[in-house]
C-alpha positions as a Markdown table, in Angstrom:
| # | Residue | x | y | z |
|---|---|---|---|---|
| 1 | Unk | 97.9 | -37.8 | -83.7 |
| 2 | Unk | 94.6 | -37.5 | -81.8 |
| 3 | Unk | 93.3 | -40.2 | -83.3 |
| 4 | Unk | 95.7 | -42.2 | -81.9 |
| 5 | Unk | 96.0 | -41.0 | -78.4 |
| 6 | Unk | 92.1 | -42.0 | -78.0 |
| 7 | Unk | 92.8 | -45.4 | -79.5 |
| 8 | Unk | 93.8 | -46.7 | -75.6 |
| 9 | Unk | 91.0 | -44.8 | -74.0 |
| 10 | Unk | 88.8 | -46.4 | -76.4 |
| 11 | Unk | 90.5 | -50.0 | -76.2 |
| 12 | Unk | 90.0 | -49.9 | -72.1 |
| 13 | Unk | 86.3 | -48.6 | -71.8 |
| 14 | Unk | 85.4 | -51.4 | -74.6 |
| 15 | Unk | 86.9 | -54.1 | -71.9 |
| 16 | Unk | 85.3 | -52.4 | -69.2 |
| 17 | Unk | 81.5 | -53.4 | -70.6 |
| 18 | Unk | 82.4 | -57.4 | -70.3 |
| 19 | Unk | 82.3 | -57.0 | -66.0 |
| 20 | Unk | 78.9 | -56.0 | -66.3 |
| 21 | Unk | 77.6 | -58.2 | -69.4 |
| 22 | Unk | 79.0 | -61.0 | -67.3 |
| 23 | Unk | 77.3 | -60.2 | -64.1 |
| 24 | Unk | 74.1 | -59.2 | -66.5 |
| 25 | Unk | 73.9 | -62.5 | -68.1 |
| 26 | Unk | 74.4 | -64.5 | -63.9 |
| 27 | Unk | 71.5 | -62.2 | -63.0 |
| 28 | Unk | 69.6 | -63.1 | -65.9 |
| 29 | Unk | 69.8 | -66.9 | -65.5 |
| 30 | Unk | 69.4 | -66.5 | -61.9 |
| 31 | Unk | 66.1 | -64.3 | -62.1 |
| 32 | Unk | 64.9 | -66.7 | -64.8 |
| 33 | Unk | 65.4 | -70.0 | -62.5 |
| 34 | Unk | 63.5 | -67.7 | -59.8 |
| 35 | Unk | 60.6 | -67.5 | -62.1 |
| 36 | Unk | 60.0 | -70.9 | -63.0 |
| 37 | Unk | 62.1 | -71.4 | -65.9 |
| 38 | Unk | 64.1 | -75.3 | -66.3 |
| 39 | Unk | 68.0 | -74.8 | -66.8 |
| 40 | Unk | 70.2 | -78.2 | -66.7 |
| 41 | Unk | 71.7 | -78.7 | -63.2 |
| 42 | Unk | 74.9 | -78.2 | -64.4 |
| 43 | Unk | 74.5 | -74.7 | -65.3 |
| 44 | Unk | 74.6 | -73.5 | -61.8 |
| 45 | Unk | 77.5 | -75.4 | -60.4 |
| 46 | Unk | 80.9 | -74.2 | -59.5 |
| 47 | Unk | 82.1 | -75.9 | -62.5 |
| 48 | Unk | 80.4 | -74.0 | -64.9 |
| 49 | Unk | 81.0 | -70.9 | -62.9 |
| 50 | Unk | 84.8 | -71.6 | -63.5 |
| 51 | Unk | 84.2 | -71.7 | -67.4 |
| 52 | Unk | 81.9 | -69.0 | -67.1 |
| 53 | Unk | 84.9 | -67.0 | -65.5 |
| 54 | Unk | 87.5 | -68.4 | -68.2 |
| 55 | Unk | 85.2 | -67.1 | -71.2 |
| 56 | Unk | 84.8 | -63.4 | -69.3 |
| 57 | Unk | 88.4 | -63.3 | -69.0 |
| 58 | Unk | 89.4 | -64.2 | -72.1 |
| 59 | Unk | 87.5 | -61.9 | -73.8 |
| 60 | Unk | 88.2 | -58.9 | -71.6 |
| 61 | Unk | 91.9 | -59.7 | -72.5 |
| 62 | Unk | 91.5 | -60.6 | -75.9 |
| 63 | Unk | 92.2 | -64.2 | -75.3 |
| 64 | Unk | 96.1 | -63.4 | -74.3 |
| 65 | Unk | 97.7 | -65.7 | -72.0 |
| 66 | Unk | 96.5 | -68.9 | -70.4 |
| 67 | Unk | 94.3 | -67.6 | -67.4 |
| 68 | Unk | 91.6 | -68.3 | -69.0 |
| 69 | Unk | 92.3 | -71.5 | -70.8 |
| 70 | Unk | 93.5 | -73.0 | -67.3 |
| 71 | Unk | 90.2 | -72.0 | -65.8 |
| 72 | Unk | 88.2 | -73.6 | -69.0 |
| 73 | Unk | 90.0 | -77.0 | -68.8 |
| 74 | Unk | 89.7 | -77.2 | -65.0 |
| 75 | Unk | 85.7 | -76.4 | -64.6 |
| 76 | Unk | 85.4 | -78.4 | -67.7 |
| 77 | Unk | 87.4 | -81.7 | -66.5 |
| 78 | Unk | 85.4 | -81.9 | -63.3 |
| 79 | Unk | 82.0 | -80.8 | -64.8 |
| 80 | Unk | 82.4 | -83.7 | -67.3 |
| 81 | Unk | 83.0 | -86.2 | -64.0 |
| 82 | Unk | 80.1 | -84.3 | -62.6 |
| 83 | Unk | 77.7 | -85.7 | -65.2 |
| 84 | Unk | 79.3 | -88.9 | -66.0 |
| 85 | Unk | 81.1 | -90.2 | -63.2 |
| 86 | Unk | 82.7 | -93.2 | -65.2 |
| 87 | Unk | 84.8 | -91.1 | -66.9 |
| 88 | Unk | 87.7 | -90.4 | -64.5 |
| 89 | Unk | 89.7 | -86.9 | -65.9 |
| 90 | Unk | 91.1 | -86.0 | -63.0 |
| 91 | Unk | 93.8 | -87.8 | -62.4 |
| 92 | Unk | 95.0 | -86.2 | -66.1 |
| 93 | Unk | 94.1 | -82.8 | -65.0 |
| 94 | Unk | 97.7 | -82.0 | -64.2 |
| 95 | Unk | 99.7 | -83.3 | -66.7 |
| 96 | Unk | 96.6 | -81.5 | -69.2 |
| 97 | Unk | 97.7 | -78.4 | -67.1 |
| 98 | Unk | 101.3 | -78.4 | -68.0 |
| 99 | Unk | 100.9 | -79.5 | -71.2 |
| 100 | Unk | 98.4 | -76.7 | -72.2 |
| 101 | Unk | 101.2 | -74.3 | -70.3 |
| 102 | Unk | 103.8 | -75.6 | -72.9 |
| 103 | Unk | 101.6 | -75.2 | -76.0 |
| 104 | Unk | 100.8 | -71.4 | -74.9 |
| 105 | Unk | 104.0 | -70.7 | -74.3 |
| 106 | Unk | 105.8 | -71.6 | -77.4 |
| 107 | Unk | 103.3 | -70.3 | -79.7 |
| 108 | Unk | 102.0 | -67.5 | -77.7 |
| 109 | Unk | 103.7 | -64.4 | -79.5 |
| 110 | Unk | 105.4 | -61.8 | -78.1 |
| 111 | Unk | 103.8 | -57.9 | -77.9 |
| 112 | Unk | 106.4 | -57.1 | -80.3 |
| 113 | Unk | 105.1 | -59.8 | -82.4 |
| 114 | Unk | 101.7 | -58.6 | -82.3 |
| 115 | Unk | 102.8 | -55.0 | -82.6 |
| 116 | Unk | 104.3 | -55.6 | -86.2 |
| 117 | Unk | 101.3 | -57.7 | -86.7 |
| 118 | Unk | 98.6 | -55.1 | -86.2 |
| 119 | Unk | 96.4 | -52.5 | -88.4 |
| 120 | Unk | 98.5 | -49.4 | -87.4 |
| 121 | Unk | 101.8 | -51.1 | -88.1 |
| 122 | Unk | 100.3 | -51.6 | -91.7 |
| 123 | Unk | 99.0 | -48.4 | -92.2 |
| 124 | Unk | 102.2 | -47.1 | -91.3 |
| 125 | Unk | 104.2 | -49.2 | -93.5 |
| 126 | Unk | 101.6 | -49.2 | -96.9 |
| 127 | Unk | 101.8 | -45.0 | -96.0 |
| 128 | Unk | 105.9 | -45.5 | -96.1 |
| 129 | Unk | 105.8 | -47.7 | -99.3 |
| 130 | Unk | 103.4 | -45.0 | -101.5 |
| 131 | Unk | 105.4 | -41.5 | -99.6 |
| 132 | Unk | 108.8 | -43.2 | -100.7 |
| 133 | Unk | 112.2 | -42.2 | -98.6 |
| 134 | Unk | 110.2 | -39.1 | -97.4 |
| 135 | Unk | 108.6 | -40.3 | -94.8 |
| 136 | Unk | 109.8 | -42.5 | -92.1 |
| 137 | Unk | 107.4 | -45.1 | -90.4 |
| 138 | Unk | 107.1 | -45.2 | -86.6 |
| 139 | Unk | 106.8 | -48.6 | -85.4 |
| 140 | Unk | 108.6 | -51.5 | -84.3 |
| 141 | Unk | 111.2 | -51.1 | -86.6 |
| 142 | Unk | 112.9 | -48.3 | -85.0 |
| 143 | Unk | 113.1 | -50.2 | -81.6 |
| 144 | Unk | 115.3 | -53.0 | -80.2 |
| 145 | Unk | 114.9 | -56.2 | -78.7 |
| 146 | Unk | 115.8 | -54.6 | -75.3 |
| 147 | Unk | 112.7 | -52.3 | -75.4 |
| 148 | Unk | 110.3 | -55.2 | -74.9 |
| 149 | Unk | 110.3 | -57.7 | -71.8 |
| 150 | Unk | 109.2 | -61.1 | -72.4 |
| 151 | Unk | 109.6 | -63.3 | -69.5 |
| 152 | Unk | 108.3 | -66.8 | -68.6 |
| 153 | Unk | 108.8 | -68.3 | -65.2 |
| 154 | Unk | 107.9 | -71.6 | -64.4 |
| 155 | Unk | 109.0 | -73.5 | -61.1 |
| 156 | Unk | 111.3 | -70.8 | -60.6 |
| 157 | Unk | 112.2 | -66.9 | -60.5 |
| 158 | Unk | 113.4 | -64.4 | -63.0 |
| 159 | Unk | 115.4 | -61.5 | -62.2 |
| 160 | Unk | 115.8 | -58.2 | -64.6 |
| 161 | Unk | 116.9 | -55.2 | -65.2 |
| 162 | Unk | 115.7 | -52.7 | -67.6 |
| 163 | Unk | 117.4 | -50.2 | -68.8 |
| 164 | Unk | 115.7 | -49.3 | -72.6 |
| 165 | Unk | 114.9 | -45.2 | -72.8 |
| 166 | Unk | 112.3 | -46.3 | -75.0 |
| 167 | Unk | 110.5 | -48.8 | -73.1 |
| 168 | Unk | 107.6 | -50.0 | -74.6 |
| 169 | Unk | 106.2 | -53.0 | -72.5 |
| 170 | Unk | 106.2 | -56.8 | -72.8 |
| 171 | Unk | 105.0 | -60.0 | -71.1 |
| 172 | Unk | 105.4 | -61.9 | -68.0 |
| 173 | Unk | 103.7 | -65.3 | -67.1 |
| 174 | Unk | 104.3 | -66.9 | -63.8 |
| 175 | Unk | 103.3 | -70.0 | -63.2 |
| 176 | Unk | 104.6 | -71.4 | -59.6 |
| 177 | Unk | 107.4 | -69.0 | -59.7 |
| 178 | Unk | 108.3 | -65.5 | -59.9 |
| 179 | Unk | 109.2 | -62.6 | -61.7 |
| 180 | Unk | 111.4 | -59.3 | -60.3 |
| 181 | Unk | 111.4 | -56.5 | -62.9 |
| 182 | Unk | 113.4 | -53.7 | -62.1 |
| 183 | Unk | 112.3 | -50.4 | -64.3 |
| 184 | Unk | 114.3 | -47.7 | -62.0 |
| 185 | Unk | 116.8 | -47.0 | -64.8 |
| 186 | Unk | 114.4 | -47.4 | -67.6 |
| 187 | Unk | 111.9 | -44.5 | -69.0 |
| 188 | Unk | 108.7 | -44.3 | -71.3 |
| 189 | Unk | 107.2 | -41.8 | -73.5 |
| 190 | Unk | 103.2 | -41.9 | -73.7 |
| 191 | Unk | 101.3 | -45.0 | -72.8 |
| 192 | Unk | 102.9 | -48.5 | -72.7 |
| 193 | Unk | 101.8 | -51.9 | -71.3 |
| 194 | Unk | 103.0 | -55.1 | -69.8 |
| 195 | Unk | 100.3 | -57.8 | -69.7 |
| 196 | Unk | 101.1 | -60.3 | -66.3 |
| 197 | Unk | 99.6 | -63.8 | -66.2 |
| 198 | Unk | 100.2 | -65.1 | -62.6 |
| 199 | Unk | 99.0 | -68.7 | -61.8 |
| 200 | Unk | 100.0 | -69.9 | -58.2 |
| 201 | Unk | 103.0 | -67.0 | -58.4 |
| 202 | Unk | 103.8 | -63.2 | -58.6 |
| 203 | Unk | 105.7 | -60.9 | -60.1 |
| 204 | Unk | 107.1 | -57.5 | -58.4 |
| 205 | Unk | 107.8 | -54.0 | -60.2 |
| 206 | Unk | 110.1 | -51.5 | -59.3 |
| 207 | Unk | 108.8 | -48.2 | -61.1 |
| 208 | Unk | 110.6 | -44.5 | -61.5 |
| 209 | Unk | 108.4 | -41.9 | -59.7 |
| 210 | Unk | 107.3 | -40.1 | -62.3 |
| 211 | Unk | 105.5 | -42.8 | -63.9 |
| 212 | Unk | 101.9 | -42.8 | -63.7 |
| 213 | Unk | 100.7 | -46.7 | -63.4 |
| 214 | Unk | 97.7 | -47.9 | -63.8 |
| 215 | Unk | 96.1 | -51.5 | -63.1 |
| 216 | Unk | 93.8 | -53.3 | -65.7 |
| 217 | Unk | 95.0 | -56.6 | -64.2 |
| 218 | Unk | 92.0 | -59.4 | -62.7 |
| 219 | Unk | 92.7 | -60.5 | -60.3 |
| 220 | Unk | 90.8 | -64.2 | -58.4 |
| 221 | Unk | 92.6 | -65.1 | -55.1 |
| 222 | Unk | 95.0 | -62.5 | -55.6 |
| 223 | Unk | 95.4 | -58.9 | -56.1 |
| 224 | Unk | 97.4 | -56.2 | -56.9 |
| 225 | Unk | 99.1 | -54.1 | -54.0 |
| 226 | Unk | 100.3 | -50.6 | -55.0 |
| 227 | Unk | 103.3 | -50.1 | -52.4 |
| 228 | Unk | 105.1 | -46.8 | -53.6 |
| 229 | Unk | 106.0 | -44.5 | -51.2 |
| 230 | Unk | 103.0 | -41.6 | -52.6 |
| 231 | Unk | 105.3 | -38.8 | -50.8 |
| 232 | Unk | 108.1 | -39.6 | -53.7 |
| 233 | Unk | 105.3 | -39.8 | -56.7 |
| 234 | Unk | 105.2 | -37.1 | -59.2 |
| 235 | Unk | 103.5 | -38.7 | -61.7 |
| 236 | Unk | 104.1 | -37.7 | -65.3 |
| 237 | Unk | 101.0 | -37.9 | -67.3 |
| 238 | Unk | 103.1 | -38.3 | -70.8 |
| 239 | Unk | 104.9 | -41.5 | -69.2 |
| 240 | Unk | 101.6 | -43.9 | -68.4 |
| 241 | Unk | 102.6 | -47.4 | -67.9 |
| 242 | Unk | 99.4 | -49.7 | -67.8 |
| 243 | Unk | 99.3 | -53.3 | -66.3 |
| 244 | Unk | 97.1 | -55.9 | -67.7 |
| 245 | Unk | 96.5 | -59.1 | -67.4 |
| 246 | Unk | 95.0 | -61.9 | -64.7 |
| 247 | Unk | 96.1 | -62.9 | -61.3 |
| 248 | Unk | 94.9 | -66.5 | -60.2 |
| 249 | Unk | 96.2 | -67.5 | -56.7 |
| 250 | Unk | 99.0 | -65.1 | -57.5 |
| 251 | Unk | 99.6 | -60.8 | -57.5 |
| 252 | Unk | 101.3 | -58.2 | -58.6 |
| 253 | Unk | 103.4 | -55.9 | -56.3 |
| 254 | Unk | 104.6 | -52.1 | -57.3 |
| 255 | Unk | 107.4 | -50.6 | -56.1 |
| 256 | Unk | 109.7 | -47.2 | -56.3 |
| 257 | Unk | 112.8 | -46.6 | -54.7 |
């Protein structure tokens, strides 16, 4: 059981060395060019610095969502006008836009997806198969549908209500829209996540008090604003709900009533 309480303490400091590889590797092209050292023009425009920013976040959030993708395909379609300006991409750039959206959307799979999917959740089921009717595997199995979120808004807004006691996270993606998730009636038991990608949109979460929430989320031209009233918080530190994810033009509001 220890082992696997550590597991998210582990997970998040592992994610928190890619800020400062990213910064060391800028610092370390920019003292190089300082001391003498030829780099392609290109290497220190605004272009690259947008796919620059699409690999970092990609791999602090293990490639999920289409953040980063959106950022890579942008700094890449002007950096290739940049150095050849016959080739005209931007006037695709849009409809590239939307149709990398679609594509991530439908085969982007779900946390419960990726929950059944993952080492633990074989190790749980290989220990069931050998222990026989003994022993009875914790895992996705033993939850519903309604104890994962998965919302996509696009153009639009998505209202919702949870009401799962055994909520255990999901996905949101915004993109020109917005999301309204209203967790007042649901609860939690240890650590659970919900991993919001908002692109030119935002998505607001109403919280019980005595949920202690955490923000992993990136945010560029956006943020996330913490609005609780802190005189009705009494945080429980066995119900720990942790947002991820990346916040372009876009953020990510908190609530409790």
């Amino acid at each position: 059981m220890n082992n696997e309480q550590n597991i998210e303490p582990r997970r998040r400091k592992r994610r928190d060395v890619f800020p400062g590889l990213f910064l060391l590797a800028i610092g370390a092209l920019l003292l190089s060019k300082q001391m003498g050292t030829v780099f392609p023009d290109w290497l220190f425009t605004w272009q690259a610095l947008l796919i620059a920013i699409g690999v970092f976040l990609g791999l602090r959030h293990g490639f999920r969502g289409g953040a980063w993708a959106i950022l890579i395909l942008v700094g890449g379609v002007f950096l290739v006008e940049e150095m050849n300006p016959a080739i005209h991409l931007k006037k695709y750039l849009w409809p590239l836009i939307l149709i990398g959206i679609g594509l991530l959307i439908i085969f982007r799979p779900s946390r419960c997806r990726r929950w059944r999917h993952s080492r633990r959740f074989r190790e749980k089921f290989e220990k069931w198969q050998q222990s026989g009717s003994n022993y009875v595997p914790e895992g996705p199995d033993t939850y519903s549908k309604e104890d994962y979120v998965d919302v996509t808004s696009i153009f639009g807004g998505v209202k919702k209500i949870i009401v799962s006691k055994n909520f255990k996270g999901g996905d949101i993606t915004n993109f020109m829209g917005g999301t309204e998730l209203n967790l007042s009636q649901a609860d939690i038991q240890g650590t659970v996540t919900i991993d919001a990608t908002n692109i030119f949109g935002g998505a607001k979460l109403v919280v019980p008090a005595s949920w202690d929430v955490k923000s992993d989320a990136t945010a560029i031209f956006g943020g996330v604003e913490d609005k609780r009233d802190l005189h009705a918080i009494k945080p429980d530190p066995n119900k720990t709900l942790i947002i991820d994810g990346t916040c372009i033009f876009g953020g990510i509001e908190i609530r409790n009533y």
